[in-house]
N, C-alpha and C positions, 0 to 999 in steps of 0.2 A: 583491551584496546582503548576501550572507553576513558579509565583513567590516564593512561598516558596520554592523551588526549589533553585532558584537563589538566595534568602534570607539564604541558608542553605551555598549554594556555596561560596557566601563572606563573613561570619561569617567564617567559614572553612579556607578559603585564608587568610582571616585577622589573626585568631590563627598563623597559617603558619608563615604569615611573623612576627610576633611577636617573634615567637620560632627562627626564622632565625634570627632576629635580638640579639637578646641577645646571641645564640651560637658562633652570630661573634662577639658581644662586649666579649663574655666568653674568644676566644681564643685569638683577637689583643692582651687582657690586657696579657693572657699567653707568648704571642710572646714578647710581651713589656717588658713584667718582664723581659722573659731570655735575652732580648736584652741587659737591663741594667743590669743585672746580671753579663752576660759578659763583659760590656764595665766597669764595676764598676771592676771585677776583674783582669781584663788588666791594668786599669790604678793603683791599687796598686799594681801591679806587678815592672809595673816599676816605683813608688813612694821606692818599698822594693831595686830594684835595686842599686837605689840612694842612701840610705839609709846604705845599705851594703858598698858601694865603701866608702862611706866617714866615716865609722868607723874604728877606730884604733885599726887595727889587732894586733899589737904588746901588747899591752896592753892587748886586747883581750886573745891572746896567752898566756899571764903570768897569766890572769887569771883561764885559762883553765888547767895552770900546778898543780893549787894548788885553786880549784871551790868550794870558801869559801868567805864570806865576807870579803872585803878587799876594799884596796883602789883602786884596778884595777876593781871592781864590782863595786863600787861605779860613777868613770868616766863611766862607758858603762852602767850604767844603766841611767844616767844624761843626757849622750846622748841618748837613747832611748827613757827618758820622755819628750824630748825636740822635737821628731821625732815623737812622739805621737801625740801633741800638734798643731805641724805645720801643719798637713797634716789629725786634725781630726779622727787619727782611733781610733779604738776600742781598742786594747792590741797592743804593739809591744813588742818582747822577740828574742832571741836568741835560736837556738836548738842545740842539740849535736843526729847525726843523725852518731851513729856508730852500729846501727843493725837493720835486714831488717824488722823486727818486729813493733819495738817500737821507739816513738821518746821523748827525755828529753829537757825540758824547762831550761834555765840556766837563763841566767837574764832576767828579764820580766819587763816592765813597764805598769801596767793594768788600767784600765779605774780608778777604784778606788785606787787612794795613800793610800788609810790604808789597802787595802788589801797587804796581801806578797801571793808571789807564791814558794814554795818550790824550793830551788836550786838541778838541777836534776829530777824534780817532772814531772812526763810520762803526754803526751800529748795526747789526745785525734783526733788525726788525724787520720785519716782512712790507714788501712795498706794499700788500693793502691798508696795511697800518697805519704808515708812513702816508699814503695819501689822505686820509682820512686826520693826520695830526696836521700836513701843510693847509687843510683846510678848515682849522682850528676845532676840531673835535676831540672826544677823548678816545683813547682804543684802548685796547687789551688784543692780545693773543694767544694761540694755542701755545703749547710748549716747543720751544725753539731748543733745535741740539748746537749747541756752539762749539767747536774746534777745542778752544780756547779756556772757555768758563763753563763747560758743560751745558747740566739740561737747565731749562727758568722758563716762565712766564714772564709777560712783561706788561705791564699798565702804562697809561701817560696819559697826563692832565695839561691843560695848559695852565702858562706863569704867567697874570696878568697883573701890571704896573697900577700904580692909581687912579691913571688913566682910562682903563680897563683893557690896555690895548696889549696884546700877547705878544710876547718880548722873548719864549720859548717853551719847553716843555720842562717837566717832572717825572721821571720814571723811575717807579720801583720794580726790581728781577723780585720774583718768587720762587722759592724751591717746590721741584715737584714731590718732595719728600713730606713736604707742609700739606700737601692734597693727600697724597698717600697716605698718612697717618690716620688724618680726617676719615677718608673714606672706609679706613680699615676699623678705626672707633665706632663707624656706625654701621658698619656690616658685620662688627662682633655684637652688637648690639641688636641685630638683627638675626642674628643666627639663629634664636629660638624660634622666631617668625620663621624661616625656614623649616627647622626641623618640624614646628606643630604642623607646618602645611603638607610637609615628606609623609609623618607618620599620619594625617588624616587620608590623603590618597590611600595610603597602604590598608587602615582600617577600613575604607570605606571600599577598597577591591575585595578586600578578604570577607566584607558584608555581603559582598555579590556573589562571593563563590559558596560562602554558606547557605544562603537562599537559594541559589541554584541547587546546591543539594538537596536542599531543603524541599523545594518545590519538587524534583525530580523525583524523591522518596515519597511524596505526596500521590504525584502522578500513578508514577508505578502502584501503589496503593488501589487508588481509583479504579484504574485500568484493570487492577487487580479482580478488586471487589465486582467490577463489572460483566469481564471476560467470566467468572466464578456464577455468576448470575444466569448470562448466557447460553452457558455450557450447560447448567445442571436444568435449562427451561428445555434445551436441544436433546440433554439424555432424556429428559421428560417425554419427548414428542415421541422419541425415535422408541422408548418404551413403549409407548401408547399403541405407535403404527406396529411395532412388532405383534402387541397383545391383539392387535383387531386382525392381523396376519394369520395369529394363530388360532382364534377364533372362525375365521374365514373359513380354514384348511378341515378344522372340525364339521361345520355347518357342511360343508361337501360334499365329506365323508357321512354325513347319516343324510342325507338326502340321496347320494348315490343307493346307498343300502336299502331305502325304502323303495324306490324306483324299481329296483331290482329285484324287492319283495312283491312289487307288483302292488304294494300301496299306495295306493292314489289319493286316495282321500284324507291319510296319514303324513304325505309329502307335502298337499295343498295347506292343508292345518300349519305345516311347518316352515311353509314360505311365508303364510298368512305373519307368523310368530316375527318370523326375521326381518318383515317387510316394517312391523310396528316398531322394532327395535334399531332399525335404520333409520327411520324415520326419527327417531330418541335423541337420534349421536350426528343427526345432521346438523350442518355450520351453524352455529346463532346469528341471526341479522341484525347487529345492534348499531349501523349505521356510525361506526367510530370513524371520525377523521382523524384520529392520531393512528400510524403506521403500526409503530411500537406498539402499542395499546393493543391494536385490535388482534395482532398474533397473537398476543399473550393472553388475552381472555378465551379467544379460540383451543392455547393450545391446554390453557386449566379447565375449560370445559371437557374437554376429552380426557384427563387427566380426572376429574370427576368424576365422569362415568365411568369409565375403568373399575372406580375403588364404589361403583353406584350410590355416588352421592345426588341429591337432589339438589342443583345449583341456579338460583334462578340469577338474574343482571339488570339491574336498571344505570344504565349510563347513558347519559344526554351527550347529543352531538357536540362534540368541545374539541379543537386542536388541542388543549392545554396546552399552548405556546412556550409559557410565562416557565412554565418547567423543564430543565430534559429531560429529553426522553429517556433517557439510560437512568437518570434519577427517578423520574416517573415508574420505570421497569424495576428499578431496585425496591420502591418502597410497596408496591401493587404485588409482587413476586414471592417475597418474606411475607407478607401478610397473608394470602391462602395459601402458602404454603403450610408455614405455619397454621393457620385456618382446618387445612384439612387434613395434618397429623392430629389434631386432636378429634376431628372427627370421625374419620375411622377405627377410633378407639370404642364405637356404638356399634347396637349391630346396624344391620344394614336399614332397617324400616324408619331409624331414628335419624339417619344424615341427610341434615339439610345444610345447605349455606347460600347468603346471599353476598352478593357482591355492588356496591355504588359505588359511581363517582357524577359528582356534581359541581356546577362551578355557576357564581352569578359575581356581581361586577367587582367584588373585592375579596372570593376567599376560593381556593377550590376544596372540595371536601369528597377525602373517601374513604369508604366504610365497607369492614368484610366482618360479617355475622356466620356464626355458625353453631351448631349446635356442639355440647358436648360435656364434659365433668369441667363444673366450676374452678375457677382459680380464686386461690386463698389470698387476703391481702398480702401475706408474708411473700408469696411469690410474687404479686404486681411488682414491689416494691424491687426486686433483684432483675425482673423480666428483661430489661434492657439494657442490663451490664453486660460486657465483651464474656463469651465462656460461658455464662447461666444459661442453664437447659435443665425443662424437667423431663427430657424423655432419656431414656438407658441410652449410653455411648455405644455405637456403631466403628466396626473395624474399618480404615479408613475414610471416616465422614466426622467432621470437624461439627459439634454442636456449639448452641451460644452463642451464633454470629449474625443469623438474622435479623430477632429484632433491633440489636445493637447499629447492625448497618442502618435499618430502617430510622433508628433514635438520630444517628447522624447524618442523616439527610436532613430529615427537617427541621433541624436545628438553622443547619446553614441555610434552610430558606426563612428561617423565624418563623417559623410555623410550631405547630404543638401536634402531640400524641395522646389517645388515652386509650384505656381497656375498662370495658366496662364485663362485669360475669357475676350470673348467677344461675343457678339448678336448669334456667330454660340455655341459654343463649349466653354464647361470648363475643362480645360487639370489640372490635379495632376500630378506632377512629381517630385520622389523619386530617388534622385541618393547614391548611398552605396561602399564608396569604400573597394577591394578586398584588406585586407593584408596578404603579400605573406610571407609564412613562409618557412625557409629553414632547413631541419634538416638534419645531417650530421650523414650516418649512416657506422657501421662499420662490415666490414664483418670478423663473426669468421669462422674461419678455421675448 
């Protein structure tokens, strides 16, 4: 279930970026068109500029007196097919822009020579245009769909006399195939830029989902190692209350039988016995503020005497905050454990073990001592690889894995490990240093 899940989630992500992709190739080419829309229209702006200055107003003028075929329409329009030619556009024409309405075409040089365009014949410019040229500006337009000449752009300058006084306009058509090219030149040019940014989303989803794996396999690990911790501190207990169960049920049984024997003085001897030996396996009072802590030294004290080790506890009142607890529980739990399979390898008169944790303002430190047979360098050296164990394999119990856990815990808090053994005593020693955080807080008013 789980995978299809996540099977779902990156089919899902994948559409995503798919649609992200294309809405941003939809709109650069938008942006790119109008880019070159504009730069297309500026620069025939001032191609018409040019265009204007260097036509022969005077001639111009006379033609304008009498806007008939003549020999004056004849020069200005030779120059405008020559002004066509050079610079590539579409139409170039002249306008007569004397109402704020409509504008008239006068000589025209159009893409096609055998076309004529009507001397005076209304243009089809847009009246915002049109008011903006009656009131001696320049304009430009969107692209105009014409009946007649199809699609164009259209620019217009004004044609100023010597005088400086504006006597008409200048208009050059643009094909919208001239933008079109442009903008497909540089959106081919850009197409890499697309794709590096397609395949970075995609690497950088597929980064997420492997982390997520990643972390999830991690997790369950954790959890793993944890729950494993747990469990084997709970069969611990539930051993312990059994052992003391079945002890009980003994103790009973010869107390009934002496009673019954009518030894009274043999019974009192033998509560005397049990009163001292309850008194042994009572709670220790070590005043632990950690939760976790304090079960788990409770429940390896009685674990202790069970196997009648002699276990003594110095630990100082400390939350250990700065650690968790579940990590606290892992590295404290392998450690007498470990601790006290070797020392029930003694007889009984020789187990001892102690147990520390300490902590002052920069390190916490804990230590489990115990008695038992020396550990050889050769073995230090292996103790805390995943699988190394020197005790005989057990049918269903995993050796090898305690100190290992224990080695990677404190690692991740940068902390250190040692073992220290010889003939008296084998010391574990955990040091965890304390980082100190400072937060800086503000007081509202």
């Amino acid at each position: 279930m789980r995978n299809k899940k996540l099977k779902s989630i990156f089919i899902i992500s994948f559409f995503i970026v798919v649609i992200f992709m294309m809405v941003n190739i939809y709109s650069s080419y938008s942006s790119i068109k109008k880019t070159a829309e504009n730069s297309i229209v500026n620069q025939n702006i001032e191609t018409a500029k040019k265009i204007a200055a260097s036509l022969d107003t005077e001639t111009y003028k006379k033609f304008l007196e009498n806007p008939v075929k003549s020999k004056e329409y004849d020069v200005i329009q030779r120059y405008l097919e020559d002004a066509k030619e050079k610079n590539g556009s579409l139409h170039v024409y002249t306008l007569l822009v004397n109402n704020p309405n409509v504008t008239r075409a006068m000589i025209v040089a159009l893409q096609d020579s055998e076309q004529e365009f009507p001397i005076g014949g209304i243009c089809t410019i847009p009246k915002e245009q049109v008011v903006k040229a009656y009131n001696g500006k320049t304009f430009s337009t969107d692209i105009i769909q014409d009946p007649i000449y199809g699609e164009y752009l259209t620019v217009g300058v004004p044609i100023k006399d010597q005088k400086d006084e504006i006597i008409g306009y200048l208009g050059i058509d643009i094909s919208p195939d001239t933008i079109n090219n442009v903008s497909k030149k540089a959106l081919k040019s850009s197409i890499s830029a697309f794709i590096f940014s397609g395949l970075f989303v995609i690497l950088m989803l597929a980064a997420f989902f492997v982390l997520q794996k990643w972390y999830t396999r991690e997790l369950k690990k954790e959890v793993g190692d944890t729950e494993d911790t747990y469990q084997f501190e709970l069969q611990s207990l539930i051993s312990s209350v059994q052992s003391l169960r079945h002890d009980y049920s003994n103790h009973i049984q010869v107390l009934h039988g002496l009673l019954k024997l009518g030894l009274m003085d043999k019974a009192n001897d033998y509560i005397a016995m049990l009163t001292k030996e309850v008194h042994l396996i009572q709670s220790i009072n070590l005043n632990v503020s950690n939760p976790g802590l304090s079960v788990l030294l409770q429940t390896k004290k009685l674990a202790a005497q069970n196997h009648n080790i002699d276990i003594q506890f110095d630990v100082i009142d400390n939350e250990y905050r700065k650690i968790a607890s579940t990590d606290l529980i892992k590295v404290l739990s392998n450690l007498i454990d470990n601790a006290m399979d070797a020392t029930i390898e003694l007889p009984e008169q020789q187990r001892k073990m102690s147990i520390t944790c300490k902590a002052d303002a920069k390190t916490y430190i804990f230590e489990v001592c115990n008695t038992g047979y020396p550990i050889n360098d050769k073995v230090k050296e292996q103790i805390f690889k995943r699988g190394f164990s020197t005790k005989k394999a057990q049918k269903g119990k995993i050796r090898g894995q305690g100190l290992f856990i224990v080695k990677e815990v404190v690692n991740r808090y940068g902390g250190e490990i040692s073992i220290q053994s010889n003939k008296n005593e084998t010391i574990a020693r955990v040091k965890i240093p304390i980082k100190q955080i400072t937060t800086k807080r503000t007081d509202k008013q």
